[in-house]
C-alpha positions in Angstrom: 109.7 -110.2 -73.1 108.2 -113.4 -74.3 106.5 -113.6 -77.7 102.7 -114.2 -77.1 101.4 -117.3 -78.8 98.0 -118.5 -80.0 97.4 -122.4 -79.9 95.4 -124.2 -82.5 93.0 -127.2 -81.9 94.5 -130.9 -82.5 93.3 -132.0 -85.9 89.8 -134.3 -85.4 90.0 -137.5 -87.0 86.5 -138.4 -86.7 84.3 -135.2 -87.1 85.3 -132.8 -90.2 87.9 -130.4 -89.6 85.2 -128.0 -90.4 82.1 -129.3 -88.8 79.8 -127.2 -87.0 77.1 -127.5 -84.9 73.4 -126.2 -85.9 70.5 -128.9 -84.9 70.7 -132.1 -83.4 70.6 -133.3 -86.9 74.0 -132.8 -87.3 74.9 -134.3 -84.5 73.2 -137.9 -84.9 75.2 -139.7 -86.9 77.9 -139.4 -85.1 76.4 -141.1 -82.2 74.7 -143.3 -84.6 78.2 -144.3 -86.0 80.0 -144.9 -82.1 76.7 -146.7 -81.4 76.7 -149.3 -84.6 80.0 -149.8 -84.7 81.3 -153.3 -84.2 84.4 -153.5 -81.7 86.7 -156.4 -82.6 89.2 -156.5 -80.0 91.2 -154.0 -77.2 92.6 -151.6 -80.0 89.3 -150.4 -82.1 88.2 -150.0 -78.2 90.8 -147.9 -77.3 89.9 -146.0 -81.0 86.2 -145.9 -80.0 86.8 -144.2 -76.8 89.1 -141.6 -78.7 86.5 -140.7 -81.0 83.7 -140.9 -78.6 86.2 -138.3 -76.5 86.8 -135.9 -79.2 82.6 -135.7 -79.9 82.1 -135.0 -76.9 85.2 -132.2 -76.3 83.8 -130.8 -79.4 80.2 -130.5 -77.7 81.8 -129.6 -74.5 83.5 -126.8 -76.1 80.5 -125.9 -77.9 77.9 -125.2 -74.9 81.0 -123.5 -72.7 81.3 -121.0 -75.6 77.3 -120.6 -75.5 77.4 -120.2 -71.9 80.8 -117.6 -71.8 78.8 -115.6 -74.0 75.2 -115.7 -72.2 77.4 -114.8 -68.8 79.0 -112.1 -70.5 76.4 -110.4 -71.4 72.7 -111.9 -69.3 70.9 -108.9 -71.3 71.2 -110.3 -75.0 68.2 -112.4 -75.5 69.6 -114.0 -78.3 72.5 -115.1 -76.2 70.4 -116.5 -73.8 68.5 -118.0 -76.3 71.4 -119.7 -77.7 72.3 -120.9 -74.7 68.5 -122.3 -74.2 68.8 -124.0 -77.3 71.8 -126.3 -76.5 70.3 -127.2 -73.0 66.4 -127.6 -74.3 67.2 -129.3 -77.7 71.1 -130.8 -77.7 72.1 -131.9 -74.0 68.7 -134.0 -73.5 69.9 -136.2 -76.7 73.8 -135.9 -75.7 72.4 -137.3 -71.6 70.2 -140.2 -73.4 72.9 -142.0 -75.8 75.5 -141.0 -73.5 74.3 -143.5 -71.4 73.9 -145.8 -74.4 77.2 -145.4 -75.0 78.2 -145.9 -71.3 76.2 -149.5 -71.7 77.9 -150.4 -75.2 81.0 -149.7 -73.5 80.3 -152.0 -70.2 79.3 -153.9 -71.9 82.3 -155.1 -74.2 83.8 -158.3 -73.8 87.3 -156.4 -74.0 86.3 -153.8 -71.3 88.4 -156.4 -69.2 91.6 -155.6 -71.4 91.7 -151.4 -69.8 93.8 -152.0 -67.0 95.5 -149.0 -66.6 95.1 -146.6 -63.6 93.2 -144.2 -65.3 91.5 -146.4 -67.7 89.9 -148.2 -64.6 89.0 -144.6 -62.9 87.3 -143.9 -66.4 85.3 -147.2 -66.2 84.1 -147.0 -62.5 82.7 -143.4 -63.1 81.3 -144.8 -66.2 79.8 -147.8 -64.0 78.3 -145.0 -61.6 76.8 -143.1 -64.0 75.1 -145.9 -65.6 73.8 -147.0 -62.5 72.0 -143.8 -62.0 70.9 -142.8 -65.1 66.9 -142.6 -65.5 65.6 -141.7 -69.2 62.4 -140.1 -67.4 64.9 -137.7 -65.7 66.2 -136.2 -68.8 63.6 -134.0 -69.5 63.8 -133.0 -65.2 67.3 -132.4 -65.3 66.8 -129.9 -68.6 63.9 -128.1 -66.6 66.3 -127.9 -63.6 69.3 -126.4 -65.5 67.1 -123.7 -67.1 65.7 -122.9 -64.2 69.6 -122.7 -62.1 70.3 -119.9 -65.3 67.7 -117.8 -63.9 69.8 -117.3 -60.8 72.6 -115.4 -62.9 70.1 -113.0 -64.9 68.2 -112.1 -61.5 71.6 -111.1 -59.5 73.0 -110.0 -62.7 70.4 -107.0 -62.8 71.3 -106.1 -59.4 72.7 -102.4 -59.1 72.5 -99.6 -56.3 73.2 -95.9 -56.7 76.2 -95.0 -54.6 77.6 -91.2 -54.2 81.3 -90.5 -54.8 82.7 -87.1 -54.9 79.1 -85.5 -55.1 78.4 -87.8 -58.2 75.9 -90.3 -57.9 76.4 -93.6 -60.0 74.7 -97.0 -60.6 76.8 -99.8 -59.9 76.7 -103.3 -59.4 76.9 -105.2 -56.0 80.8 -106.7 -56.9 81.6 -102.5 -57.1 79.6 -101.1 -54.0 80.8 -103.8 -52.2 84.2 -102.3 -52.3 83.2 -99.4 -50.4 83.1 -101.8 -47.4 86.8 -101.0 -47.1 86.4 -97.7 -46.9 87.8 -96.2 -43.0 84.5 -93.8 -43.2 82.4 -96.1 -40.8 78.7 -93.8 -42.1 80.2 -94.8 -45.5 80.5 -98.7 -45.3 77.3 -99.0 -43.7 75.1 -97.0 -46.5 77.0 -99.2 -48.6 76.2 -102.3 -46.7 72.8 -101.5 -46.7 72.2 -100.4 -50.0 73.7 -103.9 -50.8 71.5 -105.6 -48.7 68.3 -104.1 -49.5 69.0 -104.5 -53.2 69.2 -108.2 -52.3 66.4 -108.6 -50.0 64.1 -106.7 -52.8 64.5 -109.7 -55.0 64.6 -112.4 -51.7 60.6 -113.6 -52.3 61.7 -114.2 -56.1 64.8 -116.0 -55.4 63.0 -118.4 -52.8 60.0 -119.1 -55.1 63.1 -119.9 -57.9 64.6 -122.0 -54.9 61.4 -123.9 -54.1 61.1 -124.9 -57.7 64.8 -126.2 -57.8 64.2 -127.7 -55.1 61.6 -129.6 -56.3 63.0 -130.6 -59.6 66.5 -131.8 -57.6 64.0 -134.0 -55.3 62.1 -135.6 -58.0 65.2 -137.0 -59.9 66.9 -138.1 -56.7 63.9 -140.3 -56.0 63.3 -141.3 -60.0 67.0 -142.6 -59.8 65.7 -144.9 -56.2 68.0 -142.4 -53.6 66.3 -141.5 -50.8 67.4 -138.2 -51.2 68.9 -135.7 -53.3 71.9 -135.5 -51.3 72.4 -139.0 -51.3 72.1 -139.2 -55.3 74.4 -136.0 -55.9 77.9 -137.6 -54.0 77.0 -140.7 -56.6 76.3 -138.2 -59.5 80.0 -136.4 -58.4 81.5 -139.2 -58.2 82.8 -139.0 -54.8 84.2 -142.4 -54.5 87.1 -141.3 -52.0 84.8 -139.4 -49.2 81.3 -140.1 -47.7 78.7 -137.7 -46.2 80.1 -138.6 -42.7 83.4 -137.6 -43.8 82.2 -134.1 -44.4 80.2 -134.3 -40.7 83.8 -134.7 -39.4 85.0 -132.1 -41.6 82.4 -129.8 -40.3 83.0 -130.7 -36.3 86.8 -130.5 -36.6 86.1 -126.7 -38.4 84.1 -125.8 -35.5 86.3 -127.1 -32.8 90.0 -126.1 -34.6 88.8 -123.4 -36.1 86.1 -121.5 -35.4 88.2 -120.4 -32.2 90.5 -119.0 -34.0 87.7 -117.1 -36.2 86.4 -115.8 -32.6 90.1 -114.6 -31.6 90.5 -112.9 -35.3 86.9 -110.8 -34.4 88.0 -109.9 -31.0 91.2 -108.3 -32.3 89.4 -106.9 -34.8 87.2 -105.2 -32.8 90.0 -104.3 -30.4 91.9 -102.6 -33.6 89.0 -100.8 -34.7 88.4 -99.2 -31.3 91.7 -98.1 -31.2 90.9 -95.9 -34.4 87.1 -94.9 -34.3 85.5 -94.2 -31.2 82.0 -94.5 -32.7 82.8 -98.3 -33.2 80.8 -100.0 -29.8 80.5 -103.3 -31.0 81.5 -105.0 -34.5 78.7 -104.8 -36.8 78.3 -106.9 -40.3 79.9 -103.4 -42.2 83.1 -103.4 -40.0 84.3 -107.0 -41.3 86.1 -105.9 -44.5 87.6 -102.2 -43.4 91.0 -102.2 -42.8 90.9 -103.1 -38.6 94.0 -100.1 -38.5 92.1 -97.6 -40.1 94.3 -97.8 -43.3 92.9 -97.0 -46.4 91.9 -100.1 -49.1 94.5 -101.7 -51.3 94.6 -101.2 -54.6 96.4 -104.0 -56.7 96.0 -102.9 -59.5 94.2 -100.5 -62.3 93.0 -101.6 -64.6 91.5 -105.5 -66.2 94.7 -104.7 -68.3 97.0 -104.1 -65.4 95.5 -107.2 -63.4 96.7 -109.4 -66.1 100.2 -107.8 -66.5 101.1 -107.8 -62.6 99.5 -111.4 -62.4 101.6 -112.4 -65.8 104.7 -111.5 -63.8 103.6 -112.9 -60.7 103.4 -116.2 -62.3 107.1 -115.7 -64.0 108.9 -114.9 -60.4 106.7 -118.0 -58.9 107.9 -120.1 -62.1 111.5 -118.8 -63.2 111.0 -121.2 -66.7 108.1 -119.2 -67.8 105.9 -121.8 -68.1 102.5 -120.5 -65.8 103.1 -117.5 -67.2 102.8 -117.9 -70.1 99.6 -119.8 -70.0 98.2 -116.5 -69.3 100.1 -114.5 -72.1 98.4 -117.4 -74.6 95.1 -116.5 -73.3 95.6 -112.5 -73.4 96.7 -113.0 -76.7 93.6 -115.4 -78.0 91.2 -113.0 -76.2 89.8 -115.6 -73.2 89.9 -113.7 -70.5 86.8 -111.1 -69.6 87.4 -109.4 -66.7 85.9 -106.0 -65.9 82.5 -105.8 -63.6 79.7 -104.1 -65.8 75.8 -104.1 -65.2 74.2 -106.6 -67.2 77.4 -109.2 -66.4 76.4 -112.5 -64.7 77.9 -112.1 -60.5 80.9 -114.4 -59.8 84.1 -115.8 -61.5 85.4 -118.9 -62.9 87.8 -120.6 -65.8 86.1 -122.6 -68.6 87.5 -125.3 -69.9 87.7 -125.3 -73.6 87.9 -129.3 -74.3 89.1 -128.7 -78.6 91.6 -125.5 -78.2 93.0 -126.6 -74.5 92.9 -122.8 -73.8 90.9 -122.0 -70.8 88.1 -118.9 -70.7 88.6 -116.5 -67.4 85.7 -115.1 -66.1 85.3 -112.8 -63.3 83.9 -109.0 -62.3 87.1 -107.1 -61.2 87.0 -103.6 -59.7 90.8 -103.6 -58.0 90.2 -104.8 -54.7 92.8 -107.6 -53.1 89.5 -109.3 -53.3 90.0 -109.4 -57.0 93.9 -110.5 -57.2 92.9 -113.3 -54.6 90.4 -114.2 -57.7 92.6 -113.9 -60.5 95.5 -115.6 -59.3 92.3 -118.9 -58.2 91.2 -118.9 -61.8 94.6 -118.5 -63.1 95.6 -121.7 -61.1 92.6 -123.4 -62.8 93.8 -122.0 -66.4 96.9 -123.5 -65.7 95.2 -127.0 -64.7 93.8 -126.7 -68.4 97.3 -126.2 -69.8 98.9 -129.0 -67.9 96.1 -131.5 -69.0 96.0 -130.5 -72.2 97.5 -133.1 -74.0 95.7 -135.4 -72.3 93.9 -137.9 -75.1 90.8 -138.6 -73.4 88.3 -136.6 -72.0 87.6 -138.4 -68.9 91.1 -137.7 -67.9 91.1 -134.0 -68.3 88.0 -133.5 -66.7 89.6 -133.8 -62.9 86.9 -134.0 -59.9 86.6 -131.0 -57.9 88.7 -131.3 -55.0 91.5 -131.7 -57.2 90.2 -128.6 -59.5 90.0 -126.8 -56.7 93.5 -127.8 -55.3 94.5 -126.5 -58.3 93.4 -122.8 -57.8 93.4 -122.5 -53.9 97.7 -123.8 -54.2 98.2 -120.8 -56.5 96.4 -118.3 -54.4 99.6 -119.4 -51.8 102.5 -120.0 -53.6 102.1 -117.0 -55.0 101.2 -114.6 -52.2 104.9 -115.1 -51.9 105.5 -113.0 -55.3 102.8 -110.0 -54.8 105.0 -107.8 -54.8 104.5 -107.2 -58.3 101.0 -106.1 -57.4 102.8 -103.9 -54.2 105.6 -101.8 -54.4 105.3 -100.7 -50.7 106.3 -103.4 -48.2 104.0 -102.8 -45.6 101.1 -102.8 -48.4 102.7 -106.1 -49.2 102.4 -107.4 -45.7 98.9 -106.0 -45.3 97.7 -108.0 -48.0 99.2 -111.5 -47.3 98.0 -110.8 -43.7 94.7 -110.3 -44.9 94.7 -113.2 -47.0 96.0 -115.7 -44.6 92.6 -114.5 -42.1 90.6 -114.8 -44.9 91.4 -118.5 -44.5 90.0 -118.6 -41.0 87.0 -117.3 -42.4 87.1 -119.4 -45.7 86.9 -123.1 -44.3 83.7 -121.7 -41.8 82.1 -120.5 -44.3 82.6 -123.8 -46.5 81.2 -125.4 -43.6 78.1 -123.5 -43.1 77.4 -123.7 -46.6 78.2 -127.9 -46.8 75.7 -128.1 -43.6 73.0 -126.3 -45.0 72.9 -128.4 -48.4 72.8 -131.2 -46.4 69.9 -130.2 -44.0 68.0 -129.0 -47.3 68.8 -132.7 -48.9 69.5 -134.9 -46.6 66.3 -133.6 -43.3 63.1 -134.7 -44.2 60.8 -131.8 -44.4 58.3 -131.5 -41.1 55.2 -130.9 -43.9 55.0 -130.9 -47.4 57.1 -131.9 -50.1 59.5 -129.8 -49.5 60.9 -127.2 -46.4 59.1 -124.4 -45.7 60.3 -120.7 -45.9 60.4 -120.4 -42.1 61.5 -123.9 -41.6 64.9 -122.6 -44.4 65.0 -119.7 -42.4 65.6 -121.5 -39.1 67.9 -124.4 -40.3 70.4 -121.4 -41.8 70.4 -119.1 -39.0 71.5 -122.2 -36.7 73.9 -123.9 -38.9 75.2 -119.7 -39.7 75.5 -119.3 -35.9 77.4 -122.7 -35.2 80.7 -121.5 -37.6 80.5 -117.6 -37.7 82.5 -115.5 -34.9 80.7 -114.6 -31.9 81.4 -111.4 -31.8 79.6 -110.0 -34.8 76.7 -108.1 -33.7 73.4 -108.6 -36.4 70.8 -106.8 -33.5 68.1 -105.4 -35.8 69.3 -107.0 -38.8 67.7 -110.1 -38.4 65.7 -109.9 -41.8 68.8 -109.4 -43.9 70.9 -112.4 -41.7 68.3 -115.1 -42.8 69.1 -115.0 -46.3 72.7 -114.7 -46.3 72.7 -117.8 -47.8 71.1 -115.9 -51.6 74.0 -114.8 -52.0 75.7 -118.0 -52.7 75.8 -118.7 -56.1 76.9 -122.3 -55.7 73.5 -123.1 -54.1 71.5 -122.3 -57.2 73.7 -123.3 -59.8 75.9 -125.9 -58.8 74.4 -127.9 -55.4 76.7 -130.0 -53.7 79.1 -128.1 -55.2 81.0 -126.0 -52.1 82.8 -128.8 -49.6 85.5 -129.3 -52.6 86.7 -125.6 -51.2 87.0 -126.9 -47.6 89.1 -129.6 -48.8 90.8 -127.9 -51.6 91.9 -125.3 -48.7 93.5 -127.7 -46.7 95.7 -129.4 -49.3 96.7 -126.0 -50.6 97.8 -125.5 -47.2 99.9 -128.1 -47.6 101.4 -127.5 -50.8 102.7 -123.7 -49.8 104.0 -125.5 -46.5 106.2 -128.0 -48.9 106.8 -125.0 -51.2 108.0 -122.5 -48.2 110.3 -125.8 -47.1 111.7 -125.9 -50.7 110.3 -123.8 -53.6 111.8 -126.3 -56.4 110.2 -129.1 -54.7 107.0 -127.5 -54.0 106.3 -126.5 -57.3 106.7 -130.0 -59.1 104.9 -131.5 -57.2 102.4 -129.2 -57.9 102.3 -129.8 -61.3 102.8 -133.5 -60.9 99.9 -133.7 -59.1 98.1 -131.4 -61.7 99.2 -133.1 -64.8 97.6 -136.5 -63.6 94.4 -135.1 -64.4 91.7 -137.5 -63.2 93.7 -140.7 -64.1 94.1 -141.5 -60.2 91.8 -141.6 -57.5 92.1 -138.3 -55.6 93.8 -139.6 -52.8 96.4 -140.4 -55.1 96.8 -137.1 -57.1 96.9 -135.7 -53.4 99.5 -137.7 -53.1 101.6 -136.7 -55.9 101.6 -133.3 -54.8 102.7 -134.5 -51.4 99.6 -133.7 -49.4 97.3 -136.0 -47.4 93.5 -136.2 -47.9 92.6 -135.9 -44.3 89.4 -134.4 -42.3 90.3 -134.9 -39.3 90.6 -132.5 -36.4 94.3 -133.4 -36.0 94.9 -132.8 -39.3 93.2 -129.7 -39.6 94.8 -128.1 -36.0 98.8 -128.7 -37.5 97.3 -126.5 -40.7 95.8 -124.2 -38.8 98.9 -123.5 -36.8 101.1 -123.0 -39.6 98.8 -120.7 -40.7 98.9 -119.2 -37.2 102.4 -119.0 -37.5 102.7 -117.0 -40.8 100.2 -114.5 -39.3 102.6 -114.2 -36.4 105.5 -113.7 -38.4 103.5 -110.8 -40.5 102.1 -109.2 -37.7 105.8 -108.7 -36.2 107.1 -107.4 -39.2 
């Protein structure tokens, strides 16, 4: 067994060793020092950036602790408060001389002297932001994320009473939502329901928050001179390698190379079902996560504890040196991972970044569903993008875009699917499970689609009256773009009320707009990756990690590159994936 180790941050050299944060008072002179200082040639600007970078990692590292906290526990008002603090008081100040900083920087008669690779893919996202920086949005942009928080504390209170065993219990949604895989059809559907109803009790809330956000998102677009939100949001990202069309192709080749294959994956699941329960007539939204051969639900694991020493040894067979897994043995020992579902827990998952230790924070709301290894194995491939960029001396460069982030964790959910059988024993459990993940593919890059549509109608359509879309107007434009990439064999007669907000669900749509697309292409290069790593393990693996350990010093078609992928939308493209995916559901289903 390997010794568990705790890492230590790298020694400052501009703030004190033991320098905390309390008011922006502390923080001024620090900026006020990076901001006066004179810069006499290439070196002391290679030394200002440093220190700029390790500020900022420290203030990085500061809110993500506020917010770990806060998400942990959306009941502790003095959590939230802290949380408040940081984005009312310290990130308007932080947003402000960052962008004097940004213009000190561009402004430096040896800015010509960074030539490197990923000094030049620090300057141009410098350039961008710049550009679109407007001091009159700082005081928006703090409205806007305190309103986004809201989002988390109103799911977060979200429970239903289920029955088990003649017990009745509260639960939240994550938990009741694994009784969808139960074979008892009367019991997925009061589940369904109750999980649905719980939602659309709090839908007039969440669309009032949504209006407001809305609104805010608008107003800055237009204060910065975009036309629209959308428009403003791939500058703010940073998407220098992709343009709104690209993701237009994206969603046409999903709907014509995939969405069949979604419709043929229904039809067999309806077929299956059938087979097993004669009261099943048509496939209704409760029949989509039940096992189609009337086997029970997986169970992966036991416990939190158990998830993390099945996924531990998962990541060991999957990397013989021992490196990925122990990543996740640092964080078990440092205590950054949190991964039980409780009431009072902000809904979701996702790995933190710690910019100062390099040790990443897991966060998720496990119950021991295959849903929830599929999770831990995503964030542990984002933990172990933290690792790999860890040494990394600037910021910038370990701060990687999206769709390389999210190569990251959708490569790992693949690679190792190959090495679950740590998490089961029984081979046919095995197979079940990488069956059912390889479908839940088919449904992933729809789904990414339907969501990418929708932001863009809500951003990128002028609304027919007012200022912003109306309710029925929202309504409308999501049960279209819904109906264009689901199945066609789902049957929602009656439920009508419950289909149009589907979308309230989606975390990413409160909290993090414009954020979802990054999945779709994230998929398909993790695609790739397992098909290099099924054509040679060794091979597949490093370039893996090569690609991961360039951080964001390449543009992304570059680091997509290095892990021998191409960064391609197009139907073509997208049809050869989707029939070696085809191909490995074959193979399973014959076994």
């Amino acid at each position: 067994m390997q010794a568990e180790l705790t890492l230590t941050r790298t020694p400052r050299h501009f703030l004190p060793d033991a320098y905390e944060l309390h008011a922006w008072a502390d923080v001024q002179p620090f900026y006020d020092d990076l901001l006066n200082r004179v810069i006499t040639d290439a070196d002391s600007l290679r030394r200002w950036f440093s220190d700029r970078s390790e500020l900022e990692s420290y203030l990085s590292e500061n809110f993500a602790w506020r917010y770990i906290r806060m998400t942990c526990d959306t009941a502790n008002a003095e959590l939230v408060e802290r949380l408040n603090f940081f984005i009312e008081t310290i990130q308007p100040m932080m947003s402000t001389l960052g962008n004097d900083l940004d213009k000190k920087a561009l402004s430096s008669a040896w800015l010509a002297e960074m030539t490197t690779t990923a000094e030049l893919v620090m300057v141009r996202s410098m350039q961008l932001a710049s550009a679109i920086f407007r001091e009159e949005n700082v005081p928006l942009q703090t409205e806007m994320q305190t309103e986004e928080r809201q989002y988390g504390a109103i799911v977060g209170a979200m429970t239903v009473m289920v029955e088990s065993d003649g017990i009745r219990e509260e639960v939240t949604l994550q938990k009741a939502s694994d009784l969808l895989q139960s074979t008892d059809r009367a019991v997925r559907e009061n589940a369904w329901f109750l999980i649905q109803d719980r939602r659309f009790k709090d839908h007039e809330t969440l669309d009032a928050l949504f209006d407001k956000l809305i609104g805010l998102r608008q107003q800055i677009a237009q204060n910065a001179g975009f036309a629209n939100f959308r428009d403003y949001m791939f500058a703010a990202l940073g998407r220098f390698d992709y343009t709104p069309e690209d993701c237009f192709t994206f969603h046409e080749s999903v709907a014509e190379a995939v969405v069949p294959l979604l419709n043929e994956q229904a039809a067999d699941r309806l077929a299956n079902l059938q087979r097993t329960d004669e009261t099943v007539h048509t496939l209704r939204p409760w029949d989509t996560k039940v096992d189609p051969d009337g086997h029970p639900p997986l169970v992966p694991f036991a416990t939190a504890a158990d998830l993390v020493d099945k996924t531990i040894r998962c990541f060991d067979h999957l990397d013989a040196t021992g490196e990925l897994g122990g990543y996740l043995r640092i964080m078990r020992k440092m205590g950054h991972l949190d991964l039980d579902s409780r009431k009072g827990k902000a809904p979701g998952g996702y790995n933190y970044p710690l910019e100062e230790i390099g040790v990443p924070f897991i966060f998720m709301n496990a119950t021991s569903s295959l849903r929830d290894l599929v999770t831990m194995v995503h964030e542990g491939g984002h933990a172990v993008h933290s690792f790999l960029t860890r040494e990394l001396p600037l910021k910038a460069y370990r701060n990687p875009p999206m769709e390389v982030a999210e190569l990251a964790s959708m490569s790992m959910e693949l690679m190792s699917m190959d090495h679950w059988n740590v998490f089961f024993e029984d081979p046919e459990e095995l197979r079940r499970a990488k069956l059912a993940h390889l479908e839940s593919i088919i449904e992933t890059l729809p789904w990414v689609a339907t969501v990418d549509q929708f932001q863009h109608w809500l951003y990128g359509t002028p609304p027919e009256s007012g200022s912003i879309h109306n309710h029925a107007e929202r309504r409308a434009a999501w049960v279209r773009t819904y109906d264009r990439f689901a199945d066609d064999r789902t049957d929602w007669s009656g439920l009508d009320h419950y289909k149009e907000y589907v979308w309230q669900k989606q975390l990413h749509l409160y909290e993090v707009p414009f954020y979802y697309i990054e999945y779709g292409i994230a998929q398909l290069g993790a695609i790739g990756v397992w098909r290099n790593y099924r054509q040679n393990a060794e091979q597949g693996l490093q370039g893996y990690k090569d690609a991961l350990k360039l951080g964001y010093q390449a543009p992304i078609r570059d680091i997509y590159a290095a892990a021998r992928v191409p960064f391609d939308f197009s139907k073509q493209h997208i049809g050869e994936l989707m029939a070696f995916v085809q191909q490995e559901i074959s193979a399973l289903k014959k076994q």
